[in-house]
N, CA, C and O atoms as CSV, one atom per row, in Angstrom:
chain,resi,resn,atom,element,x,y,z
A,1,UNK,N,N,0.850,-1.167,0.000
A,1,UNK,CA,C,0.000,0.000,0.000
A,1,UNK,C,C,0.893,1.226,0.000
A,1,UNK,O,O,1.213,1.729,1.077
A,2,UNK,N,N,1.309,1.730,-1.139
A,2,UNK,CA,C,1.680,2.769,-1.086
A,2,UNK,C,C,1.685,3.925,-1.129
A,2,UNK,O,O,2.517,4.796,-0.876
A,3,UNK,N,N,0.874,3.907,-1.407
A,3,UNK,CA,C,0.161,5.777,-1.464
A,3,UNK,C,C,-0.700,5.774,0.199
A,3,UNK,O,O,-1.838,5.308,0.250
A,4,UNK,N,N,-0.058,6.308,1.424
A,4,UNK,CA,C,-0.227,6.095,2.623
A,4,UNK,C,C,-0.277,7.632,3.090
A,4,UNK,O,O,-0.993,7.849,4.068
A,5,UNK,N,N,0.434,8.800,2.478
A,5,UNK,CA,C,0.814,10.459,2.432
A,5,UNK,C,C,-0.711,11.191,3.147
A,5,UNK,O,O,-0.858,12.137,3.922
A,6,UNK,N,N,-1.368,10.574,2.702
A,6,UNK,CA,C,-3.033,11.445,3.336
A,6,UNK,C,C,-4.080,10.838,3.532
A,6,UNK,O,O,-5.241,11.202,3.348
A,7,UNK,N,N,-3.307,9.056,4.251
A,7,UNK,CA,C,-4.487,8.250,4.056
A,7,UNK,C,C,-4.138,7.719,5.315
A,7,UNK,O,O,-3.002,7.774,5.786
A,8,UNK,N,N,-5.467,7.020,6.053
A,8,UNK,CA,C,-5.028,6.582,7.237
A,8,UNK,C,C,-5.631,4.938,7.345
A,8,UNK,O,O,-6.603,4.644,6.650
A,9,UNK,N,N,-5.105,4.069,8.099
A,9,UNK,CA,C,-5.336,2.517,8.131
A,9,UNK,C,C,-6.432,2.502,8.752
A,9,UNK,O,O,-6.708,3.160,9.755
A,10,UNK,N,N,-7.297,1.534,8.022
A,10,UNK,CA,C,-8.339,1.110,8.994
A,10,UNK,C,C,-8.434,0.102,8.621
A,10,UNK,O,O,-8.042,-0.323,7.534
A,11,UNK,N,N,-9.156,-0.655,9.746
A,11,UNK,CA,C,-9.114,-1.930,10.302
A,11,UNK,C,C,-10.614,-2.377,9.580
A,11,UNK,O,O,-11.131,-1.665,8.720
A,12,UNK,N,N,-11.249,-3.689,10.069
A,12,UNK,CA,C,-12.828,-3.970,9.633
A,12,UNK,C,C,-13.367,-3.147,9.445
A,12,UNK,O,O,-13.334,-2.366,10.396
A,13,UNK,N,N,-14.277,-2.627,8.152
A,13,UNK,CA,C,-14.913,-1.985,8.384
A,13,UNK,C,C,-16.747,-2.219,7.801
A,13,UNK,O,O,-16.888,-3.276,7.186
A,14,UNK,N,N,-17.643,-1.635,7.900
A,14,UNK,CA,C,-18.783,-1.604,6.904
A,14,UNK,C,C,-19.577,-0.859,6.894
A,14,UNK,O,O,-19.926,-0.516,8.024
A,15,UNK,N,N,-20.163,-0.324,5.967
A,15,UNK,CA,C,-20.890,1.334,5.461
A,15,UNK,C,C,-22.177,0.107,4.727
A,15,UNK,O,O,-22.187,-1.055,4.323
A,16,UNK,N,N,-23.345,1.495,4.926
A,16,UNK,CA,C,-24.503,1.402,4.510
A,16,UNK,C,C,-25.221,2.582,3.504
A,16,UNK,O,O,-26.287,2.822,2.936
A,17,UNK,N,N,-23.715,3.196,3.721
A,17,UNK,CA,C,-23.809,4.883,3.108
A,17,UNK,C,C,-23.703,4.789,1.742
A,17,UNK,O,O,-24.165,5.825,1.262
A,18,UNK,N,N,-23.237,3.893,0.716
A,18,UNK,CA,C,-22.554,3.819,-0.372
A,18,UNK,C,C,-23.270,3.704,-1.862
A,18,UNK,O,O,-23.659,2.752,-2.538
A,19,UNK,N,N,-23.257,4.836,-2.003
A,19,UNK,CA,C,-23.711,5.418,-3.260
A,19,UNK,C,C,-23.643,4.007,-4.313
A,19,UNK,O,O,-24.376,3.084,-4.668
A,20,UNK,N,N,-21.770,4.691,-4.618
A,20,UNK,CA,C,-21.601,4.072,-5.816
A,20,UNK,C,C,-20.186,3.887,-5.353
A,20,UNK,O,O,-19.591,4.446,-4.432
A,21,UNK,N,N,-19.722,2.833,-6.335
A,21,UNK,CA,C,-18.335,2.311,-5.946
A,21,UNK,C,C,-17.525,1.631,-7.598
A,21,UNK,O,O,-17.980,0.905,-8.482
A,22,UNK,N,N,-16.738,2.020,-7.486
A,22,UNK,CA,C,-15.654,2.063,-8.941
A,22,UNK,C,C,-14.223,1.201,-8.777
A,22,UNK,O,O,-13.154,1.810,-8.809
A,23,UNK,N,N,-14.260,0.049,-8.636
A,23,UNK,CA,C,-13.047,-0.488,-8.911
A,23,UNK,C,C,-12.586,-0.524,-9.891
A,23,UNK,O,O,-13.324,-0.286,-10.847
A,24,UNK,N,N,-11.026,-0.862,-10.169
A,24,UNK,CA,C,-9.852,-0.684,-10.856
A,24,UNK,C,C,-9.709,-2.177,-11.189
A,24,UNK,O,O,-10.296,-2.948,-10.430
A,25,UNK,N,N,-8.886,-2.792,-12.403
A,25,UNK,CA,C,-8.777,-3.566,-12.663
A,25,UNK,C,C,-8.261,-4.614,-11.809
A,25,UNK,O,O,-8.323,-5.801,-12.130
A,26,UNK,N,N,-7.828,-4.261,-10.886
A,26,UNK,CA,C,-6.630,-5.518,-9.861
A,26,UNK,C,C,-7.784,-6.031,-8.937
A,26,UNK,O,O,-7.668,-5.876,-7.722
A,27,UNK,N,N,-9.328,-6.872,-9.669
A,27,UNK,CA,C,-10.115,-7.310,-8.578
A,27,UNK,C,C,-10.553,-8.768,-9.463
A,27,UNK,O,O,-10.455,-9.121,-10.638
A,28,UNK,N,N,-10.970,-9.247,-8.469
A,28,UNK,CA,C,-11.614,-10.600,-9.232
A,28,UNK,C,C,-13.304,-10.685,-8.439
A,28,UNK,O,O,-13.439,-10.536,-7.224
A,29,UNK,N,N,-14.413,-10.933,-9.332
A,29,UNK,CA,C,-15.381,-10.691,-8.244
A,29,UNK,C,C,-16.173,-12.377,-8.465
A,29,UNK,O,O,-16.044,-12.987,-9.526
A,30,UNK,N,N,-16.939,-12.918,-7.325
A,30,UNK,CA,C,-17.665,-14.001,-7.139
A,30,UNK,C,C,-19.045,-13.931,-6.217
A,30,UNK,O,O,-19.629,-13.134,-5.482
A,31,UNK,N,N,-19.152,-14.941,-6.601
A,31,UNK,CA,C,-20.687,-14.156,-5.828
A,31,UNK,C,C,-21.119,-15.584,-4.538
A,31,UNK,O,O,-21.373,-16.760,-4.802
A,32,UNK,N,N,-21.071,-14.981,-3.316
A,32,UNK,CA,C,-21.611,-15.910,-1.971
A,32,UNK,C,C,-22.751,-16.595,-2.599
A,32,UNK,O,O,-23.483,-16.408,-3.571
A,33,UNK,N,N,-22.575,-17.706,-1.399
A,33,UNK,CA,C,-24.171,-18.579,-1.603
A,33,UNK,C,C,-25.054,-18.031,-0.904
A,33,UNK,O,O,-26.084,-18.706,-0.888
A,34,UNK,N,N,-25.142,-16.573,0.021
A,34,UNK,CA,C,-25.943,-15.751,0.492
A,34,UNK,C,C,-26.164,-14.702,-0.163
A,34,UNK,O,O,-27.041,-13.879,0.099
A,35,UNK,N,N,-25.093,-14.639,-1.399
A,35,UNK,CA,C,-25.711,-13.304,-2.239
A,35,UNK,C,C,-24.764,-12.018,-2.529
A,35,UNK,O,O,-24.849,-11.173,-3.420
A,36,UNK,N,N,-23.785,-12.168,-1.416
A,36,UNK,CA,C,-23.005,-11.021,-1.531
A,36,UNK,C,C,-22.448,-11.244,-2.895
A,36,UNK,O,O,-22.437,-12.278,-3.563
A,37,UNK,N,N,-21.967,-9.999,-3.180
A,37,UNK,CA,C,-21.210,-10.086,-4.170
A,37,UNK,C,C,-19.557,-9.896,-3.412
A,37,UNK,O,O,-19.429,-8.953,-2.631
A,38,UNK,N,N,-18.381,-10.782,-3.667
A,38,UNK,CA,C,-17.090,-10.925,-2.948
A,38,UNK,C,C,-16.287,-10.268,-4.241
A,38,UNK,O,O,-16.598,-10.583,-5.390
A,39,UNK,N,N,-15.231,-9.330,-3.952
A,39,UNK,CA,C,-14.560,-8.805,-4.874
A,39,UNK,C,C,-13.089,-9.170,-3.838
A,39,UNK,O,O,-12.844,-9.094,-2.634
A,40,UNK,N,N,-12.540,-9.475,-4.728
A,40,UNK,CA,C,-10.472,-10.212,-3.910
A,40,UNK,C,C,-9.419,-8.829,-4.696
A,40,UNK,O,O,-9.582,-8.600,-5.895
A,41,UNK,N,N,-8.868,-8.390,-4.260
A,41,UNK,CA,C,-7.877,-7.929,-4.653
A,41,UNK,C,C,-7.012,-9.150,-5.213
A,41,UNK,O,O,-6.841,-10.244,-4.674
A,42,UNK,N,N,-6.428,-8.612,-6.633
A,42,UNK,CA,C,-5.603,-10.142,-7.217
A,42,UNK,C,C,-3.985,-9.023,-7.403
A,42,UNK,O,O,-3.111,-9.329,-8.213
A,43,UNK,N,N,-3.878,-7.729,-6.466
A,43,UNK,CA,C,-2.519,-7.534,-6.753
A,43,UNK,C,C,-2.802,-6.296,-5.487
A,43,UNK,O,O,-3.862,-5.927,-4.981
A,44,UNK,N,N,-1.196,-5.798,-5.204
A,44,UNK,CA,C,-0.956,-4.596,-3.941
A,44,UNK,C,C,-1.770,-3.283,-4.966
A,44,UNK,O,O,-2.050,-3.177,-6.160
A,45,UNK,N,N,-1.944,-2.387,-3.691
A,45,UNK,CA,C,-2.810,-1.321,-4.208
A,45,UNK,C,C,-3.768,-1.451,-5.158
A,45,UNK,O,O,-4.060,-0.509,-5.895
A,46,UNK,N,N,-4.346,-2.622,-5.229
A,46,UNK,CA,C,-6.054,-2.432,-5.791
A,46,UNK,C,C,-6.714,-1.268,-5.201
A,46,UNK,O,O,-6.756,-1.054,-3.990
A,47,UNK,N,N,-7.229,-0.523,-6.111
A,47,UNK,CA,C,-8.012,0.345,-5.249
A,47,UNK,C,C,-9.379,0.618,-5.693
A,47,UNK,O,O,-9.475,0.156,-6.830
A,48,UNK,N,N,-10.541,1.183,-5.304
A,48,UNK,CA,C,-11.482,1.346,-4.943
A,48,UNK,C,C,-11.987,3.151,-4.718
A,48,UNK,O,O,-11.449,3.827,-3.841
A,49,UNK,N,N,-13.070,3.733,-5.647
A,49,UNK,CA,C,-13.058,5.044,-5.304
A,49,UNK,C,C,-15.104,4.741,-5.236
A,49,UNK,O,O,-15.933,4.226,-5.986
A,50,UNK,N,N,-15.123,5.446,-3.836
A,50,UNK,CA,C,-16.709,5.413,-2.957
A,50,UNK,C,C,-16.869,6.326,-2.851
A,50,UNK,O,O,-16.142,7.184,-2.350
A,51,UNK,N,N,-18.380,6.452,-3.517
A,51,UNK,CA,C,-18.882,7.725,-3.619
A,51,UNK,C,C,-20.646,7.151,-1.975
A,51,UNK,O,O,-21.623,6.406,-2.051
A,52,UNK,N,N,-20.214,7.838,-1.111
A,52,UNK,CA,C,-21.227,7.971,0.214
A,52,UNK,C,C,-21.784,9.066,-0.598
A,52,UNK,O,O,-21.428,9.816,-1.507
A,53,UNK,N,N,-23.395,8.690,0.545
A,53,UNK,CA,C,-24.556,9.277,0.598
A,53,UNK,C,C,-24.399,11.096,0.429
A,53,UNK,O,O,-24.848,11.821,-0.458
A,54,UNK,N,N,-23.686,11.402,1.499
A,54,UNK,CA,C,-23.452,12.788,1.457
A,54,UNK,C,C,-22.308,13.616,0.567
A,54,UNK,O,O,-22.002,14.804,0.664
A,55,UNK,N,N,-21.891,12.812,-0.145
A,55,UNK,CA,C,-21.232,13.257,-1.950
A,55,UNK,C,C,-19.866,12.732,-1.141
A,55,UNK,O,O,-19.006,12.269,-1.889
A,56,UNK,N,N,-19.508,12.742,0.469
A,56,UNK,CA,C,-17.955,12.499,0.328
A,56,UNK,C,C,-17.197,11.425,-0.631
A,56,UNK,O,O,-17.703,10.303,-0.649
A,57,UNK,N,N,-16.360,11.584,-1.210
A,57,UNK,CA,C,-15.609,10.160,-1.875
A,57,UNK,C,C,-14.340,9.962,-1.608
A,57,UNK,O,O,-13.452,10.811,-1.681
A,58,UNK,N,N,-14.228,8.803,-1.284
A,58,UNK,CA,C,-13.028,8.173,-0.458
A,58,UNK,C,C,-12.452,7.458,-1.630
A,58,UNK,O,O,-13.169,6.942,-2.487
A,59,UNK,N,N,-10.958,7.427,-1.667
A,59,UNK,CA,C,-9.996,6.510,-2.546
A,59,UNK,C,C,-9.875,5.095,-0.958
A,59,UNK,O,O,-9.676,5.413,0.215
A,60,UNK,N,N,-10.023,3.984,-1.353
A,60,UNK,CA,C,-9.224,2.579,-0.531
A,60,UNK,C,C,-8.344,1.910,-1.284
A,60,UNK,O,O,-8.129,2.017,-2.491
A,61,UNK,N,N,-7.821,1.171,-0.438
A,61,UNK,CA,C,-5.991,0.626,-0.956
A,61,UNK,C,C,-6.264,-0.618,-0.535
A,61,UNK,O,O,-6.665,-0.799,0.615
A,62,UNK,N,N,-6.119,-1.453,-1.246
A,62,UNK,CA,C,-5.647,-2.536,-0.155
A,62,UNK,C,C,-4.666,-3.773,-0.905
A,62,UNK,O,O,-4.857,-3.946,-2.109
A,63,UNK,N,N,-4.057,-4.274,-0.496
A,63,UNK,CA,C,-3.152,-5.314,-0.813
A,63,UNK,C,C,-4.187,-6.560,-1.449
A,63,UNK,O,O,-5.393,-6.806,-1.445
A,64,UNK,N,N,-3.277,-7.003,-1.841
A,64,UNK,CA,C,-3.164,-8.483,-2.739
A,64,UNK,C,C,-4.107,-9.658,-1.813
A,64,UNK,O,O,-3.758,-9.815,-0.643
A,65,UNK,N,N,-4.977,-10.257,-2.196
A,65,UNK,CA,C,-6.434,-10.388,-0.908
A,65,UNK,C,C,-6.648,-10.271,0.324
A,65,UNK,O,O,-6.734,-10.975,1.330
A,66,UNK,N,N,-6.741,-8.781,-0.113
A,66,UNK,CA,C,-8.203,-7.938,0.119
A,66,UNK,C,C,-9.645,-8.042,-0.271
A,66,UNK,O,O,-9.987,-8.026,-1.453
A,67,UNK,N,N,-10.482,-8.148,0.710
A,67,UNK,CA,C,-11.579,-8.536,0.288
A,67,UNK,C,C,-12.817,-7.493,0.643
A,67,UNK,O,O,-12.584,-6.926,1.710
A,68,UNK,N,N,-13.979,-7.114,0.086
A,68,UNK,CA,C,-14.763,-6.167,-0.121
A,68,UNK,C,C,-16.171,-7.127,-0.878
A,68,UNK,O,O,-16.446,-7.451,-2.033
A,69,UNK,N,N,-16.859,-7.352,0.549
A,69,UNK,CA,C,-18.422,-7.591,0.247
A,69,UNK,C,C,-19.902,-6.618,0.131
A,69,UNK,O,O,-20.303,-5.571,0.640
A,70,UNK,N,N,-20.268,-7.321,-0.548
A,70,UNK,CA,C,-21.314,-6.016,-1.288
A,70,UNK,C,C,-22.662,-6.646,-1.135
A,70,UNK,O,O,-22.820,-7.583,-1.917
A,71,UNK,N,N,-23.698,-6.395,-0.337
A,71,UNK,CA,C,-24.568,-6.664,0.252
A,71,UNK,C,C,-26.056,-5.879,-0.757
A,71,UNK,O,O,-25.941,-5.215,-1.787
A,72,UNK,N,N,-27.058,-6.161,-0.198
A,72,UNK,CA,C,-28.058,-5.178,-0.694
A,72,UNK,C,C,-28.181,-3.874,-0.516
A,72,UNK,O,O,-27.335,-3.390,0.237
A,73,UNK,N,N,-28.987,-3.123,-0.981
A,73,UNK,CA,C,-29.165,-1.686,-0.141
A,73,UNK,C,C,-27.968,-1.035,-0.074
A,73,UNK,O,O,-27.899,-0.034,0.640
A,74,UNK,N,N,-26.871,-1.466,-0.771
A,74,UNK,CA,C,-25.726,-0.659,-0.708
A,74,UNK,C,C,-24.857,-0.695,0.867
A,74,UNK,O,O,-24.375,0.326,1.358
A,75,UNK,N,N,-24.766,-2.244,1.602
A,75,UNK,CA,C,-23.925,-2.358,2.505
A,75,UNK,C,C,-22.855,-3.164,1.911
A,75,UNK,O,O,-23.022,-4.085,1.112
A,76,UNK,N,N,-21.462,-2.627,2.489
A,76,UNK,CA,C,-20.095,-3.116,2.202
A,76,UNK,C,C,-19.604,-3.347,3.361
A,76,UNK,O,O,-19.720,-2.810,4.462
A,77,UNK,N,N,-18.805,-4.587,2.784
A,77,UNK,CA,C,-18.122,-4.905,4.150
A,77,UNK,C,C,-16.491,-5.197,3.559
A,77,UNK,O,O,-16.138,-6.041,2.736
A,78,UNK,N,N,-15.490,-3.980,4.439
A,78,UNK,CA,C,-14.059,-3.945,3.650
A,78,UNK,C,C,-13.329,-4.639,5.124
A,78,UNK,O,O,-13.586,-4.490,6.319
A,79,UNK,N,N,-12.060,-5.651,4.198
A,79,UNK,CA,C,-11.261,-6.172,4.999
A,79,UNK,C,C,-10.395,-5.474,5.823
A,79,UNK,O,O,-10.510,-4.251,5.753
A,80,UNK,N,N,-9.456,-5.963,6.678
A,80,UNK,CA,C,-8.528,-5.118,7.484
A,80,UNK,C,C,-7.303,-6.115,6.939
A,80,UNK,O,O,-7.380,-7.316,6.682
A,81,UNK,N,N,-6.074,-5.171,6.838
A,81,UNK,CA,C,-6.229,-4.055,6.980
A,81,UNK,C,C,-6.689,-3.070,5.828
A,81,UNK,O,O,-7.633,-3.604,5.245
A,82,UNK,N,N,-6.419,-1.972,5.337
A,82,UNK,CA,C,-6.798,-1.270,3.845
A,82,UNK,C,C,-6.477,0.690,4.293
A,82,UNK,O,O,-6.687,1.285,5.350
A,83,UNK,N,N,-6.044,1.076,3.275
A,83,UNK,CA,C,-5.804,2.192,3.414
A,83,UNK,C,C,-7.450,3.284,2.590
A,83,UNK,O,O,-8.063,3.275,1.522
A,84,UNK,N,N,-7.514,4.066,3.915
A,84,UNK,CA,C,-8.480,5.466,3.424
A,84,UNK,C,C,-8.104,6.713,3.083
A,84,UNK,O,O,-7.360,7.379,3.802
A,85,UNK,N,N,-8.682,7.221,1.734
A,85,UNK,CA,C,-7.985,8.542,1.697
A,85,UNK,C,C,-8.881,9.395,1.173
A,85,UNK,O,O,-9.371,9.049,0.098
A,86,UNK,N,N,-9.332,10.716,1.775
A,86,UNK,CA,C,-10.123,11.241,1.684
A,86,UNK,C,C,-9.919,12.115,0.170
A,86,UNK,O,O,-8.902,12.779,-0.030
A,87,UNK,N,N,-11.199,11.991,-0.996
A,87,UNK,CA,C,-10.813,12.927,-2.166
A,87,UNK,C,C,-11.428,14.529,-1.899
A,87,UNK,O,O,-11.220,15.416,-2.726
């Protein structure tokens, strides 16, 4: 994770806030036998740009599997660790 300059680590996390969400090519996605949709990071700095409810949009980082579940209603659930960086 290298781009770390204005971003800070976080650990488990999961939002219900999430607009819209834009991954980058470094993902592989599958889908649970409950439905989620599972996206793996397949290399370092996969990243991820989230657009929340209230327009903020966040850049995430995360290493080589990393994992990011995608629920209904727009809940995500991001692995630990993963880098946040506010746009």
């Amino acid at each position: 994770m290298g781009n770390k300059q204005k971003g800070k680590v976080e650990n488990q996390v999961y939002s219900n806030r999430v607009l819209r969400s834009e991954f980058d090519h470094k993902w592989r996605t599958t889908i649970s036998d409950s439905g989620y949709v599972i996206y793996t990071a397949i290399d370092d700095d996969a990243s991820i740009t989230v657009i929340l409810q209230d327009g903020l949009q966040k850049l995430l980082l995360f290493n080589k599997g990393g994992k990011v579940l995608v629920g209904g209603g727009g809940t995500s659930h991001y692995s630990k660790p993963h880098i946040a960086i506010d746009l």
